[in-house]
N, C-alpha and C positions, 0 to 999 in steps of 0.2 A: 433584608429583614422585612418581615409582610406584618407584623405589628408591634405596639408597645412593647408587650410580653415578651415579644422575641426579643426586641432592643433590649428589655430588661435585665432577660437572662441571659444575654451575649456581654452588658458590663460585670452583670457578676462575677461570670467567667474571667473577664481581660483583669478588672482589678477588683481586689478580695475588701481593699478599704471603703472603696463607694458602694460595693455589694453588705456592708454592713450596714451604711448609712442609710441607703435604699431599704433595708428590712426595716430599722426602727423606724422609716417616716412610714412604712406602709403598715404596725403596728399601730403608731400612734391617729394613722387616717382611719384606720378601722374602729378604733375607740369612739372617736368624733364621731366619725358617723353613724353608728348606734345611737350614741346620745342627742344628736339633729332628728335622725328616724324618733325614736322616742319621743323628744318631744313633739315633734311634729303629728305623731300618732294620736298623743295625748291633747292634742289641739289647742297647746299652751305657747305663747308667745316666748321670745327672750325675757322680755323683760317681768313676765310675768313668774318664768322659770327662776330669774335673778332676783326678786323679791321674797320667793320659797327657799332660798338659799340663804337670803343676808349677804350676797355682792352685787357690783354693780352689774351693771345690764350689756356695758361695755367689756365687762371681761367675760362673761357669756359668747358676745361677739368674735374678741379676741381667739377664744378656745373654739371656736366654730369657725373662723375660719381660718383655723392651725398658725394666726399671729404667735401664739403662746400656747407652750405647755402648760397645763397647773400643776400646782405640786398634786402629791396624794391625797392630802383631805380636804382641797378642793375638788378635786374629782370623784371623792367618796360621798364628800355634800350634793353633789350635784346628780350621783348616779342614784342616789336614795331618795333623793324627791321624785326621780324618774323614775322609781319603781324596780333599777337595773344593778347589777350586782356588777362585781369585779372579781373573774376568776381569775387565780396564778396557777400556770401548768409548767411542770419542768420543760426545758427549751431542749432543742434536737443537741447531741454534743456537736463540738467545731473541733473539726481537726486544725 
């Protein structure tokens, strides 16, 4: 295997349970990272971000660096300060 991707898609392959796991963490890194992009873009600090919210600055932290999910309306608190919406698109079916 000559990269990640290849490794990636060779576990998915071998086993279907880690090949799930694998999809929501890379889900949930791509949320994150929008929201680091954004504020980042927006040239607003954590804590500054955490104060336009009403949490602390450590669970800002947390959520950036994938310590912890939030629930949903902290996420929706957090994507509205930044400007960023939350789409739901139906998901491919699983056989």
């Amino acid at each position: 295997m000559k990269t990640w991707n290849d490794y990636k898609e060779h576990v998915k392959i071998v086993d279907p349970v880690i090949a799930k796991d694998m999809e929501e963490i890379e889900v949930i890194s791509s949320i994150v990272s929008a929201m680091v992009e954004q504020r980042t873009a927006m040239g607003i600090s954590q804590r500054e971000l955490a104060a336009m919210c009403g949490i602390p600055q450590s669970s800002v932290a947390r959520i950036e660096s994938c310590k912890t999910t939030p629930n949903l309306g902290t996420l929706l608190n957090i994507f509205q300060h930044l400007g960023l919406q939350l789409t739901v698109t139906p998901s491919k079916p699983t056989l």
